[in-house]
C-alpha positions in Angstrom: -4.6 -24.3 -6.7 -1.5 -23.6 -8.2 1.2 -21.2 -7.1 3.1 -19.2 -9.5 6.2 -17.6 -8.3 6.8 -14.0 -9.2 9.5 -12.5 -11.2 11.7 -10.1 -9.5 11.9 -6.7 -11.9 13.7 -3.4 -11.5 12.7 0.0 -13.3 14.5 3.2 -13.4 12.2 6.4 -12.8 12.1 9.6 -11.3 15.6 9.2 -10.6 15.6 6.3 -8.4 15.0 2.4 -9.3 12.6 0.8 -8.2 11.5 -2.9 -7.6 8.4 -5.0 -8.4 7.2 -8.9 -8.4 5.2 -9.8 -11.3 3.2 -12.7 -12.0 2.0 -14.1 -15.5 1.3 -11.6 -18.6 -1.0 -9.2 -19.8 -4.4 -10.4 -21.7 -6.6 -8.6 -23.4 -10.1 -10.0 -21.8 -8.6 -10.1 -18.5 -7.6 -7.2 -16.1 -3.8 -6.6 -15.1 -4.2 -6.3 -10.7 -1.6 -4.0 -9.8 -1.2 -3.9 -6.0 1.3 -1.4 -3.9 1.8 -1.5 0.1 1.9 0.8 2.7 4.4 2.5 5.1 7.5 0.1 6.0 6.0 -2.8 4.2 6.6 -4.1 0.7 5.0 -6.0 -2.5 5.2 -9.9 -1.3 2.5 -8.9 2.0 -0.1 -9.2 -0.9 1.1 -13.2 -1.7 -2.0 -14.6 -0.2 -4.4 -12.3 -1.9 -2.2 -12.8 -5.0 -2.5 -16.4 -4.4 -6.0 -16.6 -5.8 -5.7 -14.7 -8.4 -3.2 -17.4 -10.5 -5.5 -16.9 -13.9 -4.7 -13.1 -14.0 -1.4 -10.9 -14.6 -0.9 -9.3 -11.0 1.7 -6.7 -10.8 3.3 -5.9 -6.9 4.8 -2.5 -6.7 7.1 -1.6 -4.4 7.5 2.2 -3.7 10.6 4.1 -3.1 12.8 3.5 -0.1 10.7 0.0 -0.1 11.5 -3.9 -0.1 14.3 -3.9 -3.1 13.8 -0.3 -4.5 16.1 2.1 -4.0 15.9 3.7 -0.7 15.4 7.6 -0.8 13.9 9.4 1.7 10.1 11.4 1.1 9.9 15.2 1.6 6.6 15.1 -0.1 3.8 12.1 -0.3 3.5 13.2 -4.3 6.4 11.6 -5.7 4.7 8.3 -4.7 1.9 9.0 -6.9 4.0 10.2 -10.0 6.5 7.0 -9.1 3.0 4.8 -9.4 1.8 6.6 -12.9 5.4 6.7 -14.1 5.6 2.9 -13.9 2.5 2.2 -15.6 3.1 4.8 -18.2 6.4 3.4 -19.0 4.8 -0.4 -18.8 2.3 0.6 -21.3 -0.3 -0.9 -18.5 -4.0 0.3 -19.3 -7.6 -0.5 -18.2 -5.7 -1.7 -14.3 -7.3 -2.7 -11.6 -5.4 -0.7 -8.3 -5.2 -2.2 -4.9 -3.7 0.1 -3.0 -3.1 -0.2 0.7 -2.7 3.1 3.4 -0.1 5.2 1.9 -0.3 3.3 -1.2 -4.1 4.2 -1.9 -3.4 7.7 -1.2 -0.6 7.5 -3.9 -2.9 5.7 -6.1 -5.3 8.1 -6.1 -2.8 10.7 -7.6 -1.6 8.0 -10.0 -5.1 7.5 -11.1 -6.0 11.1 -11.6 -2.9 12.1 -13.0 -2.0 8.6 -15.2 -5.4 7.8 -16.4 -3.8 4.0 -16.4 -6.4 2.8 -14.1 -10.2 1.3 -14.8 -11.1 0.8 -10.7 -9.3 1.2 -7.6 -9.9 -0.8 -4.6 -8.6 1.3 -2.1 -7.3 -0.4 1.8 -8.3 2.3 4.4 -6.0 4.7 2.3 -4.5 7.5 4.2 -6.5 10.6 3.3 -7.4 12.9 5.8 -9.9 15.5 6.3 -9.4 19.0 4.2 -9.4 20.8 7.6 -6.9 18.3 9.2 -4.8 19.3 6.0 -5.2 22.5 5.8 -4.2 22.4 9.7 -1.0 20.5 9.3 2.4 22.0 9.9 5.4 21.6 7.6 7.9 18.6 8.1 10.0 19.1 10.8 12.9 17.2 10.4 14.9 18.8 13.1 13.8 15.9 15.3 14.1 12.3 15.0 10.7 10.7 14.4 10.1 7.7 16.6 9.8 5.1 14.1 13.5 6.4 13.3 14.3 4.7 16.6 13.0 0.9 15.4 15.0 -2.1 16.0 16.5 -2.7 12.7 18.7 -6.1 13.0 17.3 -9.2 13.5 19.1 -12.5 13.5 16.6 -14.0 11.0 12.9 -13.9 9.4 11.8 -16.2 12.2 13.7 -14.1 15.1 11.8 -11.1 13.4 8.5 -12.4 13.9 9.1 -13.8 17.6 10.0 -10.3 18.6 6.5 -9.0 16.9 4.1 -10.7 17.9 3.9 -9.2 20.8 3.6 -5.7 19.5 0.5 -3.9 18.5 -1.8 -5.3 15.8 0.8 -7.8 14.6 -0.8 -10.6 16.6 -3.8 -10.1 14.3 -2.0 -10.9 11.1 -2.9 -14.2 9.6 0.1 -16.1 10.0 1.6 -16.5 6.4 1.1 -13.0 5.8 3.4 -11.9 9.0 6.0 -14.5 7.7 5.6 -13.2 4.3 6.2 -9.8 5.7 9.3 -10.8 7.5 10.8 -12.7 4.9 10.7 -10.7 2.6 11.0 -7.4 4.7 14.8 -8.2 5.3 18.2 -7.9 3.7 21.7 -9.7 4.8 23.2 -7.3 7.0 26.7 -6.8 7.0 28.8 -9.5 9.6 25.7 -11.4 10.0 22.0 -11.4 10.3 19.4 -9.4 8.3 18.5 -5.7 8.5 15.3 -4.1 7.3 14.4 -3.9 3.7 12.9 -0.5 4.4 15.1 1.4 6.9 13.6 3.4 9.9 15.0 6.7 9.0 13.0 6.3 5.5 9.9 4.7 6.9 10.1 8.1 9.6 10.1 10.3 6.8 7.0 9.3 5.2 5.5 9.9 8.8 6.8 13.3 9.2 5.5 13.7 5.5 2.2 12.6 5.7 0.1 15.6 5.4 2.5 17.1 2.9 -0.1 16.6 -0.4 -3.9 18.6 0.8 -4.1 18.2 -3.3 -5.1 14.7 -3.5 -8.3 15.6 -2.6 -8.7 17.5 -6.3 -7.5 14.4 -7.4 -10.6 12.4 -5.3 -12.5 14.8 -6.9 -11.9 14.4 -10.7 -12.1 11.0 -10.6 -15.0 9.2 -12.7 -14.0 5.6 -12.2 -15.6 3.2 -10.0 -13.4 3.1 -6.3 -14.0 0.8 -3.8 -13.2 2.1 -0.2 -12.4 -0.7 2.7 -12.0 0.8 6.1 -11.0 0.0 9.6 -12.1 0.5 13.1 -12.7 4.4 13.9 -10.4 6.0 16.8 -12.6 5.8 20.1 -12.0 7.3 23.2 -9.8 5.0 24.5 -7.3 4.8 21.7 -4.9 7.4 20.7 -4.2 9.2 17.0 -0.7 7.9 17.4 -2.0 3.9 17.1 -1.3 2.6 13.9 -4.5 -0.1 14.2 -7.1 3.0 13.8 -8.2 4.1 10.3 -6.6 6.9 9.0 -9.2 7.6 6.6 -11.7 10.3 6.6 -14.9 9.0 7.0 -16.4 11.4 4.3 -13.8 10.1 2.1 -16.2 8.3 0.0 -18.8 10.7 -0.4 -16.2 12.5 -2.4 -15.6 10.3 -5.3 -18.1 10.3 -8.2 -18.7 6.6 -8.0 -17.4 5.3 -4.5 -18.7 3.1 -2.4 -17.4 1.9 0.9 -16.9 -1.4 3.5 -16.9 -0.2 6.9 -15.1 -3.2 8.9 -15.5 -1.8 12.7 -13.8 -5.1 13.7 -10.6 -4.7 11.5 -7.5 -2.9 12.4 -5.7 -0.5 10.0 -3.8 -3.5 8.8 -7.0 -4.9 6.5 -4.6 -7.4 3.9 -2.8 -8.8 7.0 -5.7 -9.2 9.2 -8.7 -10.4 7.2 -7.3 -10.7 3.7 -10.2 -13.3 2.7 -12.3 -10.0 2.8 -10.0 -8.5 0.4 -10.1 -11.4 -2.1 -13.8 -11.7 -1.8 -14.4 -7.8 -2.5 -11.4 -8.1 -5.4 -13.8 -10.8 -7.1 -16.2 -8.4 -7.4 -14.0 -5.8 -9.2 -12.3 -8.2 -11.5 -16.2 -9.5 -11.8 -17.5 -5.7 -12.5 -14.3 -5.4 -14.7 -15.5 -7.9 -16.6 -19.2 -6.9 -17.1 -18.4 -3.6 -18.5 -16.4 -5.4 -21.4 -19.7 -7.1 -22.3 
């Protein structure tokens, strides 16, 4: 199978400029994939799903504060989703397939409902809670430093980034290209020497403190009519914490809440479903470009 290389693009919108990787062009009897990340990660973790796509036009978004987009810090998980409909709005993209991962399927959802760009959304345990867990949340406190503000964020080189992960959390599960994928491309040249991260901890803090900032994407779940797809990971137990980032955090309801969703509940998978198992994810993106196809018939 052939590899083609993606083109590094930049896009002014919303007042900030943002970055994506594309791959091929546009045809008019086969889908356009459009693919955006979560928290702290960027476009190029989806290379090996991307990988076996080579006959179609794949788009990798990267959102704000992100990989090479401009770094500005979230006050409110709604700008993602109008930076997402923005893009494709101004790309004249219509009749997409969405693959959106974690924060990036809770965007998508807005961008869906709000762009109209999209004909499916396959959807990576996207961060939507329950209405009651929304309507519970506090505002943002900003007045203290959020953990993740606290990450290590020099490292002396892709490989020295991965040595120092693999120890930590779920990272041990990724396949092996996709954590080198993820450190490679998650890193700048730092100033006197080494790299620092693409997406810096203050930023990837404030999507945390954010993330119950937008109980309205649920009326965006709701007026949806388009097929969506719903992978998602291992439910919190009692032996695991709210705080660990390997547990879903997806309603479980979620997909009763869609007009046409259906769901893959993968008890063995962390949060981290295109690292850890992303043969599933092709396999299940086969059958949207596959269902894509049938409805053209």
């Amino acid at each position: 199978m052939s590899v083609i290389e993606p083109e590094l693009r930049f896009i002014e919108l919303n007042d900030v400029e943002l970055a994506y990787w594309e791959r091929g062009a546009r045809q008019p009897d086969r889908p356009t994939l459009f693919f955006v990340h979560a928290t702290g990660f960027h476009g190029r973790v989806f290379d090996r799903v991307i990988d076996a796509f080579p006959e179609l036009h794949t788009i990798a978004f990267e959102q704000r504060g992100h990989g090479r987009s401009e770094h500005s810090p979230i006050r409110h998980w709604k700008i993602m989703g109008d930076d997402q409909a923005a893009f494709l709005r101004a790309n004249g993209l219509d009749d997409v397939i969405g693959i959106g991962h974690s924060m990036g399927g809770h965007a998508m959802i807005e961008a869906a409902h709000h762009g109209g760009a999209f004909a499916r959304l396959l959807l990576l345990d996207p961060t939507v809670s329950s209405p009651e867990s929304m309507a519970d949340a506090p505002p943002p406190d900003f007045s203290q430093p959020h953990p993740a503000a606290k990450r290590n964020s020099h490292f002396e080189s892709a490989e020295d980034m991965r040595d120092r992960l693999l120890p930590k959390g779920a990272f041990r599960l990724f396949e092996p290209r996709v954590l080198m994928d993820y450190c490679r491309f998650g890193l700048l040249p730092a100033e006197g020497g080494g790299c620092v991260l693409a997406c810096h901890p203050e930023m990837e803090a404030s999507v945390y403190q954010t993330a119950r900032t937008n109980p309205g994407v649920l009326d965006s779940v709701h007026a949806l009519t388009i097929p969506v797809t719903i992978m998602r990971a291992m439910e919190p137990s009692g032996t695991r914490s709210v705080a660990d980032f390997s547990i879903s955090p997806t309603w479980p309801k979620l997909v009763d809440e869609f007009h046409n969703g259906r769901e893959f509940y993968l008890p063995d998978c962390t949060h981290f479903i295109p690292m850890q198992m992303p043969d599933r994810v092709i396999d299940v993106l086969r059958e949207e470009v596959a269902a894509w196809r049938a409805n053209r018939v």
